[in-house]
N, C-alpha and C positions, 0 to 999 in steps of 0.2 A: 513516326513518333520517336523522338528520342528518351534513351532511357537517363533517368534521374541519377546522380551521382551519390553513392551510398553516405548518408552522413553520418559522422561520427557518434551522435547521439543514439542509432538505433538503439548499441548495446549497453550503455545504461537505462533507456528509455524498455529495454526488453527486462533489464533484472526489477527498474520501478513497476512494472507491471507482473512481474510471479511475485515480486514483495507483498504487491496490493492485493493479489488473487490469494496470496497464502494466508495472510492477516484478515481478508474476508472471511476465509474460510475458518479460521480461528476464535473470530470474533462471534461467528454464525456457531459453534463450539458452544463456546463459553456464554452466549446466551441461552442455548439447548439444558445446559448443563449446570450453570449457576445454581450456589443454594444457599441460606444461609438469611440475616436478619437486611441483607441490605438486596433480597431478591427482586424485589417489586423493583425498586431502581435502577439495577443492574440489569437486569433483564432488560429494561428499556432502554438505557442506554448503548449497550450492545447490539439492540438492533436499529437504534438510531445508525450508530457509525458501522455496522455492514449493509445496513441499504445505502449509503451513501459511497461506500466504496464497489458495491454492486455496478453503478453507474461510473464510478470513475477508470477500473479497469474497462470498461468499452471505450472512454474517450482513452485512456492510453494507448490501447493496442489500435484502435483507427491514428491513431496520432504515426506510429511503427507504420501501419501499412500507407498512409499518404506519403511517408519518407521514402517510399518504394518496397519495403524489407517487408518481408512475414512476419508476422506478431507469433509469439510461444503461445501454444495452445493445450498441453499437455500439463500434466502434474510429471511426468516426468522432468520435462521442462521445465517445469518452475521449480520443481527440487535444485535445479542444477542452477537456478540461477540467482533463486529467491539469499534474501537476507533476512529474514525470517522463517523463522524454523516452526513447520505444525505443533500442533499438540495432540498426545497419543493417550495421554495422562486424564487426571480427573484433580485437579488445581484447589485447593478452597477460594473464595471468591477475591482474597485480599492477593493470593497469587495470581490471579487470572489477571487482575487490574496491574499489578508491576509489572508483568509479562509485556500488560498488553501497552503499556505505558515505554517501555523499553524497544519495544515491535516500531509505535510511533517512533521515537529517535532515526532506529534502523532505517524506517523511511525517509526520511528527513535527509539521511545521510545521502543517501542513494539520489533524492531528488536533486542536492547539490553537483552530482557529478553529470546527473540530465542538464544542469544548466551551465557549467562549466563545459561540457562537448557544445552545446547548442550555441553558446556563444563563441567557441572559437569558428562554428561553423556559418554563426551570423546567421541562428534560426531562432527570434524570435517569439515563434509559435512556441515552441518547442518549453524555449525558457521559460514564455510565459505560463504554459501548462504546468513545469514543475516547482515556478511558485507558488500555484495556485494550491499543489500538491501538499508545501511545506505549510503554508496558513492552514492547511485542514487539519494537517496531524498535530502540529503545536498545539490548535485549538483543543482538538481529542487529547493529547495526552497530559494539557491541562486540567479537561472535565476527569480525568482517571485518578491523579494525583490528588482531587480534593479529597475522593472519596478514602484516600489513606490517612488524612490529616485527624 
């Protein structure tokens, strides 16, 4: 069996995935933690969009390892590669929403360069994953920004 030639996507497809694990982990925060007149909302919302990226880091990192590559699996790891930064703080809830609003972009960003690799390397799977990626977080950080209006 021959082995699969590395593609160039792993290693955005590795930082879109400590992004997604770290803004999961964020967002799973700021639901925990939320307080204030718009808790009842936020709270839900919050755990709308980290069960839904609960699921999307698995199809990331299976997406890494079908490429051949090992998926990052550490908080080390994702320190080192993530573009989003945890939160160690305690936010009021109109901070948590710009953060988390801000966090979407970062994604966004990231997902752009999974589909610029994947295209030069004519994967796509690959591409298609990280648009599906950028339609979720515009959506989310849509639903975030109303609640600043």
């Amino acid at each position: 069996m021959s082995k699969q030639p590395k593609s160039t996507a792993v290693a955005p497809l590795s930082t879109l995935l400590a992004s997604s694990y770290t803004l999961y982990l964020k967002t799973h925060n700021y639901h925990w933690n939320v307080t204030g007149p718009m808790f009842t909302t936020l709270h839900t919302l919050f755990m709308t969009q980290y069960s839904e990226l609960a699921l999307a880091v698995d199809e990331v990192a299976e997406r890494i390892r079908t490429l051949g590559a090992y998926a990052p699996g550490s908080y080390t790891a994702f320190a080192k590669l993530s573009k989003v930064k945890e939160e160690n703080g305690h936010p009021n809830a109109k901070d948590m929403i710009k953060q988390l609003v801000a966090d979407q972009a970062a994604i966004i960003e990231v997902a752009k360069a999974v589909i610029k690799a994947a295209e030069k390397d004519g994967d796509q799977v690959s591409a298609d994953l990280a648009t599906r990626r950028m339609d979720v977080h515009a959506k989310n950080a849509w639903m975030l920004r109303s609640h600043l209006e």
